[in-house]
Structures are given as structure tokens and as C-alpha cells.
KELUMTI-634519 format. One record per residue (C-alpha): residue number from 1; x, y, z. Coordinates in steps of 0.05 Angstrom, whole numbers, plus 5000, padded with zeros to 4 digits. Layout:
! KELUMTI-634519
pos	xx	yy	zz
NUM	X	Y	Z
...
! end
This chain:
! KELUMTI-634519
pos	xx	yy	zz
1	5000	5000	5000
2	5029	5075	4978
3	4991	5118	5028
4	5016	5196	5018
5	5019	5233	5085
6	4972	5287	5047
7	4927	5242	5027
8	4912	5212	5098
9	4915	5289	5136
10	4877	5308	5076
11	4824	5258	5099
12	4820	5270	5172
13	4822	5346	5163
14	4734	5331	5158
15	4702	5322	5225
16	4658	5269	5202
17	4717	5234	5180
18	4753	5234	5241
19	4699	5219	5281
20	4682	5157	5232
21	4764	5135	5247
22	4755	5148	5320
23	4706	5086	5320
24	4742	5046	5281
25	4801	5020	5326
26	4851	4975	5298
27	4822	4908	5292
28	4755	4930	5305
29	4696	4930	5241
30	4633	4970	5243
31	4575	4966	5194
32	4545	5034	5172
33	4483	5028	5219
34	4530	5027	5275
35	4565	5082	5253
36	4499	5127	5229
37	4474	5109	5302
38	4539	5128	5343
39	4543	5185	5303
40	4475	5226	5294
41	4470	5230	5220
42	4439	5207	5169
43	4465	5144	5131
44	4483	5181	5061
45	4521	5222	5097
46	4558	5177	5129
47	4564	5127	5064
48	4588	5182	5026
49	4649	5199	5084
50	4664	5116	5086
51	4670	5118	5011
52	4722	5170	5010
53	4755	5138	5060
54	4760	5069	5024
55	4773	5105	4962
56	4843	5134	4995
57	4858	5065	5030
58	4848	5080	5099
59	4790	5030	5102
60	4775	4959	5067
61	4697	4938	5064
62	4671	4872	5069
63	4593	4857	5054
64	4561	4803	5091
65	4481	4794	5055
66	4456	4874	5060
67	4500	4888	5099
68	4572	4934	5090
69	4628	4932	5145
70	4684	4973	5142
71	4753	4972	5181
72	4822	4995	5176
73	4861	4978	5119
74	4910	4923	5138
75	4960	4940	5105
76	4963	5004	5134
77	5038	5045	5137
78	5064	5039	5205
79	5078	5112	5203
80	4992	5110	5194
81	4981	5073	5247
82	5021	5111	5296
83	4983	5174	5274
84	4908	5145	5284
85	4938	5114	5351
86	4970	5185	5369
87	4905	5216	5347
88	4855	5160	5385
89	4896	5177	5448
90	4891	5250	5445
91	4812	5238	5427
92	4792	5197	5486
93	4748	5227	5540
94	4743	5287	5494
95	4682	5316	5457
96	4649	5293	5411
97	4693	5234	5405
98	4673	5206	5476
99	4599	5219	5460
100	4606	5179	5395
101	4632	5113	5426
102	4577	5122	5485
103	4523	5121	5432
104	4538	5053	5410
105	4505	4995	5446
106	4547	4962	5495
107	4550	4896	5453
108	4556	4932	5394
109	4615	4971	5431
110	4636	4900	5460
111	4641	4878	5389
112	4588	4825	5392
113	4528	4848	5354
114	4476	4804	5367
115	4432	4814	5311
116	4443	4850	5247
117	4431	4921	5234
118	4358	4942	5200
! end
């Protein structure tokens, strides 16, 4: 993967954006439900900010049936990594980032949906 520091800043510098990354740990998938619920706004919207993050290569998609789950690219830069890390740290506990993450359900937050999104 040829990630451009410009690209990724370029990226992040939307709120939405960020926000979207600050719920997407390392490791960690969320379908767009999840993130249009955690979030506050509408799912266009936030298809719209997921597509321009797959089409830089932050984020990989997988579908399962209607569903679309996105996570971080795996192949991720290191340098990448340590800036979403550096960035997750200095996010935590602070608004709206810590409002986000309370807004998903605490299985969906544990990261064992129970049942599909509608």
C-alpha cells in the first residue's frame, strides 16, 4: 500500500471523517448502521464519508448479505498507524469523540452484535 501523508491528513482534516476513524480502532469492524447510530447523522452522509475513506485506503469493506462493514486497511503504513493511535489517544474522554463511542450499544461497543443492523 502507497499511502501519501497528504492524502491521509487530507482525509482526517473533515470532522465526520475523524469521528468515523475514532470508531474504528485497529482490529475493530463497524457496519454503517453502527456508525449512522453512534454518530447522529443520516446514513448518506455517512456512506458518502466511508466511501472516500476506502477510496484513499484508509478502510477495506467487506459485505456480509445487506450488509457493508468497514475497518482499517491492513495494510496500513506503520507511520499511519502511529498517527490514528496518536490521534485516538489524544481523542479519548474528549468531545464529541467520547459521546460517539457512548452512543453505540454496549454489545455493539463490546464487538458482539447480536443481531444484524435494520
Amino acid at each position: 500500500m502507497h499511502l501519501q501523508p497528504e492524502n491521509l491528513t487530507r482525509a482526517m482534516a473533515d470532522s465526520t471523517r475523524l469521528r468515523i476513524l475514532m470508531l474504528l480502532p485497529l482490529g475493530e469492524e463497524r457496519c454503517v448502521c453502527e456508525l449512522t447510530q453512534a454518530l447522529g447523522l443520516p446514513q448518506p452522509k455517512i456512506s458518502r464519508h466511508l466511501a472516500v475513506l476506502r477510496e484513499t485506503g484508509i478502510l477495506i469493506d467487506r459485505r456480509a448479505g445487506l450488509w457493508i462493514h468497514y475497518r482499517l486497511h491492513p495494510e496500513l503504513p506503520d507511520w499511519a498507524r502511529e498517527v490514528l493511535a496518536a490521534l485516538a489517544q489524544g481523542c479519548t474522554g474528549q468531545e464529541p469523540f467520547a459521546s460517539d463511542r457512548g452512543r453505540l450499544t454496549p454489545v455493539v461497543a463490546a464487538g458482539k452484535a447480536s443481531t444484524p443492523c435494520s
